[in-house]
C-alpha positions as CSV (number, residue, x, y, z in Angstrom):
1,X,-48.2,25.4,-17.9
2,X,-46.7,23.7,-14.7
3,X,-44.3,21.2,-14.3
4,X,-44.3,18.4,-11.7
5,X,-41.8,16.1,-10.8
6,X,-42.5,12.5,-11.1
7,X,-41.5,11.3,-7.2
8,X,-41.3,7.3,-8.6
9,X,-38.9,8.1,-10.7
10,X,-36.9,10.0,-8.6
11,X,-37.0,7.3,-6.3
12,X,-36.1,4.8,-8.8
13,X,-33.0,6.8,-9.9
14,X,-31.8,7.7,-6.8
15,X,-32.3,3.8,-5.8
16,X,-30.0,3.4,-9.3
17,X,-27.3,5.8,-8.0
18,X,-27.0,4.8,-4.6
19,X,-28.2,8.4,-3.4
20,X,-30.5,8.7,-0.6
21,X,-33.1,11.9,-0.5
22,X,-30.8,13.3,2.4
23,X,-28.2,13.1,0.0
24,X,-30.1,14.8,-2.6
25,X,-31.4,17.6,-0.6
26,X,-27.9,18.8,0.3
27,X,-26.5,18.8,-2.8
28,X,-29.4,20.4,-4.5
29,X,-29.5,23.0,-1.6
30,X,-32.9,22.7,-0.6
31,X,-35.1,21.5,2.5
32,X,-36.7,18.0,3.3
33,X,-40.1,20.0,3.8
34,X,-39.4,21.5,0.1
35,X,-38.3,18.0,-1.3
36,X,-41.5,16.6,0.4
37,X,-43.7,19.2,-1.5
38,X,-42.2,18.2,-4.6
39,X,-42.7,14.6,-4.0
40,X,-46.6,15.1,-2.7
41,X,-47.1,17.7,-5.9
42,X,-48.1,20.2,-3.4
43,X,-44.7,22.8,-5.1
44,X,-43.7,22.8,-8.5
45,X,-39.9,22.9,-9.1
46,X,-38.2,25.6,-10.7
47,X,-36.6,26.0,-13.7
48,X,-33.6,26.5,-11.9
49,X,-33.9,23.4,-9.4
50,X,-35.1,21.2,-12.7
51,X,-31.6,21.7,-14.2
52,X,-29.9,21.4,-11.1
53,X,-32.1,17.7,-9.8
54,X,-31.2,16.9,-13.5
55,X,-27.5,17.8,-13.3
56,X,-27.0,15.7,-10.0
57,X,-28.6,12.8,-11.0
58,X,-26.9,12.3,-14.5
59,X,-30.6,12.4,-16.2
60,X,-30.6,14.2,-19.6
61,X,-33.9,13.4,-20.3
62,X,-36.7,16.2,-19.0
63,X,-39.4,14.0,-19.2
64,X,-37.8,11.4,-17.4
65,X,-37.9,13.2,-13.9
66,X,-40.7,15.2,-15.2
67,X,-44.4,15.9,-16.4
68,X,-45.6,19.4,-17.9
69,X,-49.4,19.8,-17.0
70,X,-51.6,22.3,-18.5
């Protein structure tokens, strides 16, 4: 089963936080060209970057930032 992130919400909440992707992507210790993936569903984040996009952004809610796909 993958999991995809769901790039309008991110957008949304980072909108709600006052974050901007730049922001984002340093704290969660990634690249732009990984974030972009992400956003265009081209990657599927990890376990490990789930928890830590989740941990950033104050969201306890999985299925808020994102979707599990068969």
């Amino acid at each position: 089963m993958k999991v995809r992130l769901k790039p309008a919400n991110l957008r949304r909440i980072l909108a709600e936080k006052n974050m901007t992707e730049t922001q984002l992507i340093r704290r969660s210790q990634i690249s732009d060209g990984y974030l972009s993936q992400l956003m265009r569903g081209i990657r599927n984040p990890s376990p490990k970057l789930r928890q830590r996009f989740m941990r950033i952004l104050g969201v306890t809610n999985f299925n808020v930032l994102f979707q599990l796909q068969s």
